[in-house]
N, C-alpha and C positions, 0 to 999 in steps of 0.2 A: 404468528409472526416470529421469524428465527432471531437469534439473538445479533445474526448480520441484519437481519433487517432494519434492527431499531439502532443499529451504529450507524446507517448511510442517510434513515430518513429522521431520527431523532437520536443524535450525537450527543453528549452530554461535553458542557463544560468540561475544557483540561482534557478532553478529551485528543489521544493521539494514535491515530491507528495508519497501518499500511499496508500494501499490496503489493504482491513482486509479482512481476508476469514477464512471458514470451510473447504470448500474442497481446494487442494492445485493444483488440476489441470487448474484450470481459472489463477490463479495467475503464473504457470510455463509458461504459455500459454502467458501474458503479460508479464513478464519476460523475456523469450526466444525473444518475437519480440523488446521489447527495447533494449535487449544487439544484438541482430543480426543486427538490424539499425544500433548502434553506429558504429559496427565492417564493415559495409560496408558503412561506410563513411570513415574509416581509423581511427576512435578515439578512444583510448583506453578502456576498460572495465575493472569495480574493482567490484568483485562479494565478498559477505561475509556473507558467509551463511552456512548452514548443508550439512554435505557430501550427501545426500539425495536428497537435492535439487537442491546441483548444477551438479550432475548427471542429472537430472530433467531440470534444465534450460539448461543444453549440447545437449540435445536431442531434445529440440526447436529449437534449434542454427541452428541443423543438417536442420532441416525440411526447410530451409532458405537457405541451401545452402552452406551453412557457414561449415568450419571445426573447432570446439573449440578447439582439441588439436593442429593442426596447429598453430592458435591462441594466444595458450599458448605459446608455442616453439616461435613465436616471439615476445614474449612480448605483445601482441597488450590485452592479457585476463588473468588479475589475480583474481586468487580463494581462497579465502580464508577460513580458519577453521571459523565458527559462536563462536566458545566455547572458542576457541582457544584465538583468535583475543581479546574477551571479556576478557578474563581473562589478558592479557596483561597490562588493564588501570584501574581495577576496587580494591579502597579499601575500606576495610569496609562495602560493600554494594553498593558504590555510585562510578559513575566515577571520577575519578581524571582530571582534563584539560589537566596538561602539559605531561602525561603518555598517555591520548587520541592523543593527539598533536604529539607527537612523533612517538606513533602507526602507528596512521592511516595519518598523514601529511606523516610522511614519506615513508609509501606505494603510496602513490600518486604525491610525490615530484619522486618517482624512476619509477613509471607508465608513467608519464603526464610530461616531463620537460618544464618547461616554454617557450614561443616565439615558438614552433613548429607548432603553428595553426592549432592544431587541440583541441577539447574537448573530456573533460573526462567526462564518462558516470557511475555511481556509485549504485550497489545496497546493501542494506544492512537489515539485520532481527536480529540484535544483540538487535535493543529495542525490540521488538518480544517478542523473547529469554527473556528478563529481564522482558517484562510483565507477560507470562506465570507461571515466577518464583513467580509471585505477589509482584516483586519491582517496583508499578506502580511509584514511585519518580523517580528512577534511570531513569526507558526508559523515560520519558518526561526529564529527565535533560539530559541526552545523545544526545534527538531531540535538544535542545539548540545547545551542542557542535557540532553537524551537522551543524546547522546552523552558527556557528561559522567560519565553514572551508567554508560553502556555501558563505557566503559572502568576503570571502578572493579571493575565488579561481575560482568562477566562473562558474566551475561544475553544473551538475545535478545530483539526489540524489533520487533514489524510495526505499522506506522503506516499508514492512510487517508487519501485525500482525495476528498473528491468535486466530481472537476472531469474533464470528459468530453472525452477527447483531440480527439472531432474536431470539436468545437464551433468555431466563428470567433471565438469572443473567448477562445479560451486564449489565456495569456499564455507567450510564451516565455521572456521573462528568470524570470519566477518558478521555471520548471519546472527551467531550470539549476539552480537552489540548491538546490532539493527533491534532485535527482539525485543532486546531489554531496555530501549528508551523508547519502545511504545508500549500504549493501554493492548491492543487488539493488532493481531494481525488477519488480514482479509480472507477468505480462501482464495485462493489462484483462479479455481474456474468450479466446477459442480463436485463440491464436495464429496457427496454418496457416489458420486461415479468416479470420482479419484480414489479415492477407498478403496472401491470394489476392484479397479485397477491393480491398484497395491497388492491385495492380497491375492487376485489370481496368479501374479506375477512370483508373489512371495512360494505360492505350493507348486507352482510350475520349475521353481528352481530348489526349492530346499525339500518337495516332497513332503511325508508326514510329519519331515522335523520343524513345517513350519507352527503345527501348532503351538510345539514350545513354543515358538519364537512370542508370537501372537497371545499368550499368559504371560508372557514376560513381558512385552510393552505395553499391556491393559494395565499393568502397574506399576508402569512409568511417570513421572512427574516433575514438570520443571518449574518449583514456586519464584523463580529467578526471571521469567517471563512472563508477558500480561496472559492475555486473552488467546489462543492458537488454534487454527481448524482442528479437527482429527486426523485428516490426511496427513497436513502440511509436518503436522505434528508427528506421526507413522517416520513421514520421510527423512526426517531429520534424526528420527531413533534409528533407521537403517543406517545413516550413514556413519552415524557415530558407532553403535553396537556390532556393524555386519560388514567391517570395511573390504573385506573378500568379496564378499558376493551384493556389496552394494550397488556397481557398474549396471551389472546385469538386471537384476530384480529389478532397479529405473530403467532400465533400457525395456524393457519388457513392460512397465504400469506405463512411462509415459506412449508405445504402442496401444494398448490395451486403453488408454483414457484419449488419446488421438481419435481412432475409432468410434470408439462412441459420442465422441460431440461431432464428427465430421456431418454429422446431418443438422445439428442443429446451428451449423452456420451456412449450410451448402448455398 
């Protein structure tokens, strides 16, 4: 078992991890198996997200064996509006604490009550949502007020964005703050084959000088961040160390890793 694995089916306390994606079928796919784990261990689930997806993550549920409306009906699975939910704590642009606090403690104080031994399992796309809008302030102060609740309460916490690594206008200052108010971030999609991507891409543009390149990011390290794939982690060294030829080389892995999953969703 990979060390993704034991984040999605056994998440630890305080635990806060996240996933950015283009496509949103890998992310319902991890979604669906960390709320079906929590739900058959007996521990409650707080989903909050677009009616879209949590459709989307019900139908993962299914595939587990698991019935979500069941679920629902005993309390054990609440769903929330993403917009909704948002709209509840946000003034001016910006969260508010004690309207956060109220919001979402109290969905979770009625979900999860205290001394029943069991854990609450929590997902949420509302900084997502606030990035997309381009309030990158808001979603990192909101990761705060997560963490706020995270260290009260003991919970675990998977958060989304949907912002696609190897696009030309990600933003790098953003993605630091993102990183560094979580434990773990997700891989995007199959690891070994984003890799592999990477680097065919990297000697397809820099030739033999990728090997340098390639001793130079094997020791690379950022103790400022949790838990990071390798890929995602590659990718992020390109763009900060190769800003010339970082266009390219993503233009070229995200073909080359397009490719290879295309059969595994055809």
């Amino acid at each position: 078992m990979s060390i993704w694995d034991d984040v999605l089916e056994k998440p630890a306390p305080h635990g806060h991890f996240v996933q950015l994606y283009s496509d949103p079928r890998p992310l319902a796919r991890n979604v669906g198996r960390y709320l079906a784990e929590g739900l058959r261990r007996g521990d409650p689930q707080l989903v909050i997200a677009s009616s879209e997806h949590n459709e989307a993550f019900c139908r993962e549920i299914e595939a587990f064996a698991i019935d979500p409306e069941a679920a629902v009906e005993s309390g054990g699975l609440l769903l929330l509006d993403c917009r909704k939910t948002l709209a509840q704590f946000m003034i001016h642009g910006q969260p508010d604490w004690l309207r956060f606090k109220n919001t979402l403690g109290g969905a979770i104080d009625r979900l999860w009550p205290t001394g029943n031994g069991v854990t609450l399992g929590a997902y949420g796309e509302m900084v997502g949502q606030l990035w997309t809008m381009g309030e990158y302030s808001a979603a990192i102060s909101l990761e705060g007020f997560w963490n706020e609740l995270l260290s009260a309460g003991g919970f675990s916490l998977f958060c989304a964005y949907p912002i696609d690594i190897f696009d030309p206008q990600f933003q790098m200052n953003g993605i630091d703050a993102i990183l560094c108010d979580h434990t773990h971030l997700l891989p995007t999609g199959d690891d070994s084959e984003m890799e592999m991507a990477i680097y065919l891409a990297l000697g397809e543009i820099l030739g033999t000088g990728s090997h340098q390149v390639c001793r130079t990011m094997a020791a690379h390290h950022r103790s400022s961040w949790g838990v990071v794939p390798k890929a995602e982690s590659t990718i992020l060294w390109i763009r900060k160390n190769l800003p010339g030829e970082a266009e390219e080389v993503l233009r070229l892995a995200r073909h080359h890793y397009h490719a290879s999953q295309s059969a595994v969703f055809a």
